[in-house]
C-alpha positions as CSV (number, residue, x, y, z in Angstrom):
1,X,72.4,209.0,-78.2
2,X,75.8,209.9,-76.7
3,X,77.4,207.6,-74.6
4,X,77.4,209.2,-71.3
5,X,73.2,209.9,-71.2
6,X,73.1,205.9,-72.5
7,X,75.1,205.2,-69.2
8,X,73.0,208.0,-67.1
9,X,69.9,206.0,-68.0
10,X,71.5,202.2,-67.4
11,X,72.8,204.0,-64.0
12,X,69.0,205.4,-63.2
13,X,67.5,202.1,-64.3
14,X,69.2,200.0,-62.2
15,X,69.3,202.4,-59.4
16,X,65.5,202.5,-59.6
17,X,65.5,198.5,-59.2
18,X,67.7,198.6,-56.4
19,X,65.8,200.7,-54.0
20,X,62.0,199.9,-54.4
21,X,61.2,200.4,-58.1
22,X,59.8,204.0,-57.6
23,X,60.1,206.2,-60.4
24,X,63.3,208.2,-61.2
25,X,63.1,211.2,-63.7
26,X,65.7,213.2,-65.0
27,X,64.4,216.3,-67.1
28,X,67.0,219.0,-68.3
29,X,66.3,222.4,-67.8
30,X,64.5,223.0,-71.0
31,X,61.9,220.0,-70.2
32,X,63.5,217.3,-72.3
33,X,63.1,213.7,-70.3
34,X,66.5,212.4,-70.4
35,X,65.2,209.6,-68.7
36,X,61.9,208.8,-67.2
37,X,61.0,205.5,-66.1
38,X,56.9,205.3,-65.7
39,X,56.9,200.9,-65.4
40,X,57.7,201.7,-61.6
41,X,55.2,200.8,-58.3
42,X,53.8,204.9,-58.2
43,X,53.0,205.3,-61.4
44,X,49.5,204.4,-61.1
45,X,48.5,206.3,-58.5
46,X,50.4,209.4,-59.3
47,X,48.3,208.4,-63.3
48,X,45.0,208.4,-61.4
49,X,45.8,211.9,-59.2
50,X,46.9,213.1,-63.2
51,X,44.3,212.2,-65.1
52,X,41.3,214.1,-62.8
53,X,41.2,218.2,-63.5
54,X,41.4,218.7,-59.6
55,X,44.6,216.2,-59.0
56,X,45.9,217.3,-62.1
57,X,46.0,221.2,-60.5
58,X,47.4,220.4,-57.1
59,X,49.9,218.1,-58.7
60,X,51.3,220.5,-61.2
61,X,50.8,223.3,-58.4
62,X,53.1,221.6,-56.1
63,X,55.6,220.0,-58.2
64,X,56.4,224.0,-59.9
65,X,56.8,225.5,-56.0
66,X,58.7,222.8,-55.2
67,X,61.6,222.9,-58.2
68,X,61.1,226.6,-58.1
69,X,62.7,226.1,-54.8
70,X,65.2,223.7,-55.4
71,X,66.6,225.8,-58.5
72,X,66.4,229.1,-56.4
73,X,68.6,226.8,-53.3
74,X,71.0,224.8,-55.6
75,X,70.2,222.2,-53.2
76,X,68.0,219.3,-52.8
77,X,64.8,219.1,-51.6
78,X,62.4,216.4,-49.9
79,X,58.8,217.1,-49.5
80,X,55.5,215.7,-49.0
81,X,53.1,216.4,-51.7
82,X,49.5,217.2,-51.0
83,X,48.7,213.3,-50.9
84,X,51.2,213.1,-48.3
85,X,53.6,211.4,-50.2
86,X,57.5,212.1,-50.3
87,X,59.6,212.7,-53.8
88,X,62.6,214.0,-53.5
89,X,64.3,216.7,-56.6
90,X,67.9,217.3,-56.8
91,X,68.8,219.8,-59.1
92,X,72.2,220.3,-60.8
93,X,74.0,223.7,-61.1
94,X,77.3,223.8,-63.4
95,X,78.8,227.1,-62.8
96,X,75.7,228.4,-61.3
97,X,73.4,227.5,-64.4
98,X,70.4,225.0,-64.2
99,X,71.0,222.6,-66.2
100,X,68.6,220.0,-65.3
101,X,67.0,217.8,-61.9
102,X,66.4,214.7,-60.1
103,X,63.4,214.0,-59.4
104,X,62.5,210.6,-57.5
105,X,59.4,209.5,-55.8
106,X,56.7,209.0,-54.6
107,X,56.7,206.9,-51.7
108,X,55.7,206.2,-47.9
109,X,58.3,207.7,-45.3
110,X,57.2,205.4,-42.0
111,X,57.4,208.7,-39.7
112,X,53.4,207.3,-39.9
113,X,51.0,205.1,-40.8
114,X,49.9,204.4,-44.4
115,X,46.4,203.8,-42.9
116,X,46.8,207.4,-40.9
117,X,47.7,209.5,-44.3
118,X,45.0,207.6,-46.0
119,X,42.2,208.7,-43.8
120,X,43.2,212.2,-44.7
121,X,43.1,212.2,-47.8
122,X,40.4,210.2,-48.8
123,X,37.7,212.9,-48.1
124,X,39.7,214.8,-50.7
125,X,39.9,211.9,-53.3
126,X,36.0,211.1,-52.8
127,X,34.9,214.9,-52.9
128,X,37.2,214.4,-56.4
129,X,35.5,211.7,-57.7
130,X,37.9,209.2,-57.6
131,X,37.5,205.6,-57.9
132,X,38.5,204.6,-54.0
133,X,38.7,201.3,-54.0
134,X,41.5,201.9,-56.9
135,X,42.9,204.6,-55.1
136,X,42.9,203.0,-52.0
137,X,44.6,200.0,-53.8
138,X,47.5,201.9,-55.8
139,X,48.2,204.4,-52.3
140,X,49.1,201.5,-50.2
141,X,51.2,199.2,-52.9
142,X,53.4,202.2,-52.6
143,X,56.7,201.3,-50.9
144,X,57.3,202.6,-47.1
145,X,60.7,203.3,-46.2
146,X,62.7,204.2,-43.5
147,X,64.8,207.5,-42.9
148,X,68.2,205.3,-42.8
149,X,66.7,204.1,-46.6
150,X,65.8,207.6,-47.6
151,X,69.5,209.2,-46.5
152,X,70.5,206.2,-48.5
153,X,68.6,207.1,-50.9
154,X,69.9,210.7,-51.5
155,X,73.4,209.8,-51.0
156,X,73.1,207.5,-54.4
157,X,71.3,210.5,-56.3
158,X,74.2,213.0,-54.8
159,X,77.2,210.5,-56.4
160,X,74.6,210.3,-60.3
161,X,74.6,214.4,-59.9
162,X,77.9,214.7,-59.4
163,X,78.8,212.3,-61.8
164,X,76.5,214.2,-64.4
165,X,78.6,217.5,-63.7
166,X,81.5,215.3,-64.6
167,X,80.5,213.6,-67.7
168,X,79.1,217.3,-69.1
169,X,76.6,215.8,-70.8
170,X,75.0,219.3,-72.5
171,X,78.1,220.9,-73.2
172,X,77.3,220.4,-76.9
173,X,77.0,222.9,-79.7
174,X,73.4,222.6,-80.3
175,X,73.2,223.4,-76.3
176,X,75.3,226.5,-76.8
177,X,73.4,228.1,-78.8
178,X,69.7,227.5,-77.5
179,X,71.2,228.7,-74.4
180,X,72.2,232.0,-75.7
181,X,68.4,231.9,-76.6
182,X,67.4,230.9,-73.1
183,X,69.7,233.9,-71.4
184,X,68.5,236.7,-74.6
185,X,64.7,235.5,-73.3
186,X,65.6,235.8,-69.5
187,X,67.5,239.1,-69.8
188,X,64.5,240.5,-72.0
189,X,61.2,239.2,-70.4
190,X,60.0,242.3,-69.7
191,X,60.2,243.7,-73.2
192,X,58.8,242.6,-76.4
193,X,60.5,239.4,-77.4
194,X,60.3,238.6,-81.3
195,X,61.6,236.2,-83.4
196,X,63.6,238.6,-85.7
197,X,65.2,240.2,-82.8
198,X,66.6,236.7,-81.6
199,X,67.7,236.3,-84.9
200,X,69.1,239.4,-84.9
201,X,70.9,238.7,-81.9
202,X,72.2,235.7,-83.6
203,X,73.3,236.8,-87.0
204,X,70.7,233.9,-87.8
205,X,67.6,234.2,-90.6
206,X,64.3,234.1,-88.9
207,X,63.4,230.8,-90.7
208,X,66.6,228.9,-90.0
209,X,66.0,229.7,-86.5
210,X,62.4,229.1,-86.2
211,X,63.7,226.1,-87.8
212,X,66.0,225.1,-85.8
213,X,64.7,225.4,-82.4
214,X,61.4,223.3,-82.9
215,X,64.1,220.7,-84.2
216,X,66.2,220.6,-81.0
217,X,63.5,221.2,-78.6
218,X,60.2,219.7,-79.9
219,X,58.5,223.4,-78.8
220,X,57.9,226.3,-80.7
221,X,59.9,229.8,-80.5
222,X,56.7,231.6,-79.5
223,X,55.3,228.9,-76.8
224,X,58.9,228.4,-75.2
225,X,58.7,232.1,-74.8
226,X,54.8,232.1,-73.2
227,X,55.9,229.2,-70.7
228,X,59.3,230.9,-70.0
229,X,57.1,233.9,-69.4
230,X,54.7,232.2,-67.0
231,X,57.1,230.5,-65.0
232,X,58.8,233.5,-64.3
233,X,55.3,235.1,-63.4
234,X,54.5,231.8,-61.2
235,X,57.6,232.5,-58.9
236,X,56.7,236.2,-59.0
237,X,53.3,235.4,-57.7
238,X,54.8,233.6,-55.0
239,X,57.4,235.5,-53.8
240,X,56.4,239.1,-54.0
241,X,52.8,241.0,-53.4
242,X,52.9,242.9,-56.7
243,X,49.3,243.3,-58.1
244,X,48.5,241.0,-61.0
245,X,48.5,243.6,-63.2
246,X,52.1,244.7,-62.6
247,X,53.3,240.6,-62.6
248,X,52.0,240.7,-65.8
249,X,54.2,243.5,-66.9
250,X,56.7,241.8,-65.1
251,X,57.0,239.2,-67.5
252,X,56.5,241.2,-70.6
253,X,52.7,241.1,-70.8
254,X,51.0,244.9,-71.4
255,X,47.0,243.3,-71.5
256,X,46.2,242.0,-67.8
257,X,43.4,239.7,-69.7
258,X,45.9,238.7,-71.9
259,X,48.0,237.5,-69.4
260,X,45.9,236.0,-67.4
261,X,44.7,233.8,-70.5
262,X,47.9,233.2,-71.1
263,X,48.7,231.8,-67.4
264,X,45.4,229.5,-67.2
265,X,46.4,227.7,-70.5
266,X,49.7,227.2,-69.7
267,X,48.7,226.5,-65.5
268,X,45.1,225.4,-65.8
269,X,44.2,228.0,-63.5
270,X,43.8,232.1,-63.2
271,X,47.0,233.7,-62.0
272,X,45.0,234.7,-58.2
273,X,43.9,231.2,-57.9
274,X,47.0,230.2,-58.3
275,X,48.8,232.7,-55.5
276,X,45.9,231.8,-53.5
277,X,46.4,228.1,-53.9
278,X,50.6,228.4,-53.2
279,X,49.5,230.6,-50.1
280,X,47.1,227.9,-48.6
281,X,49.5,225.5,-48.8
282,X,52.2,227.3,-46.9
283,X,49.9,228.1,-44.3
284,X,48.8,224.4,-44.0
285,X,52.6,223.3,-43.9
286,X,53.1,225.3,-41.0
């Protein structure tokens, strides 16, 4: 491990003791956990919402709109999830790339009562079969802070990003390169995508760079394409009124079954659900 991500994790480590032991992430843009501390006072609740199919959906649901908008913005971004708890993402642009985010949380802003947020969400949880006397138990050891604590808060995380951009911690070789993959996938999503025409691309073998990118990135070639595919298709469903079919297309799939296969593996739900879903939300957020 380099020396500047061992002193980004010491920094997060300590900064998640110093102000309430809630978890602190940091995942780069290709979904490697630089850091992610799960021994922290959320952890089992956010485990329990996790582990049930329903909590599972809503969690992943809002998590993806929310970093969608935080990459889209550049800037960072402090929400309530749909257990009315806050986490707050900070995402880091180097020369308008992505290269990574933020992402701390959840806890209790005290713009309300624990006991208020509770009783709204409990008919939720029990309709879910959850266990509530557990849930009940894990929701309020969650910390409650103020909004002097949570500007406090984001002021820390602003000095680790900007420190991050300093240190350049993925300015590596091994970085350059799956980058030029990432930007051949984004400038091609449309078409057919192989792995001979990345190679190709690359003056590389097929099998050196099938190879090498499930070494660096723990993913296949193939499933890092699917998942680039549908998370292009998930902002697509969000953002524009374009028929399934033609989001599909969109994102380079021709079979509208296919795609929507495609989407509920990767999603856990159908590709309308899921606009459906995102579109229910805003509505109850207004």
């Amino acid at each position: 491990m380099k020396n500047n991500e061992l002193l980004l994790i010491q920094s997060l480590h300590s900064l998640s003791n110093m102000i309430g032991g809630v978890e602190i992430k940091f995942f780069t843009s290709m979904g490697e956990g630089i850091y992610v501390n799960r021994e922290n006072r959320n952890a089992s609740f956010c485990a329990m919402m996790f582990a049930s199919p329903y909590g599972y959906r809503y969690c992943t649901e809002c998590d993806n709109k929310w970093l969608d908008y935080a990459k889209i913005s550049g800037k960072p971004i402090k929400y309530k999830c749909h257990m009315n708890l806050t986490e707050i993402i900070f995402p880091i642009h180097i020369e308008e790339k992505h290269i990574g985010s933020f992402f701390y949380g959840q806890f209790h802003e005290d713009d309300e009562s624990v006991d208020a947020k509770w009783e709204r969400i409990a008919p939720k949880l029990k309709e879910w079969k959850i266990d509530m006397n557990k849930a009940r138990t894990n929701y309020f050891s969650l910390p409650v802070f103020s909004e002097k604590k949570v500007n406090d808060i984001m002021t820390l995380l602003t000095m680790l990003v900007e420190a991050c951009k300093s240190m350049e911690l993925y300015a590596s070789e091994k970085n350059s390169t799956i980058d030029k993959i990432d930007k051949y996938i984004e400038d091609n999503m449309a078409e057919k995508i192989s792995l001979e025409q990345i190679a190709r691309f690359l003056h590389m073998s097929p099998s050196y760079l099938s190879t090498y990118f499930k070494k660096n990135t723990n993913i296949t070639l193939f499933n890092y394409i699917q998942v680039k595919r549908i998370r292009r298709a998930c902002v697509l469903l969000k953002m524009t009124d374009e028929s399934i079919r033609i989001v599909g297309n969109m994102v380079g799939f021709e079979d509208q079954n296919y795609f929507s296969k495609a989407f509920a593996k990767v999603m856990k739900t159908s590709p309308l659900n899921y606009r459906n879903s995102f579109r229910l939300t805003l509505q109850s957020d207004e």
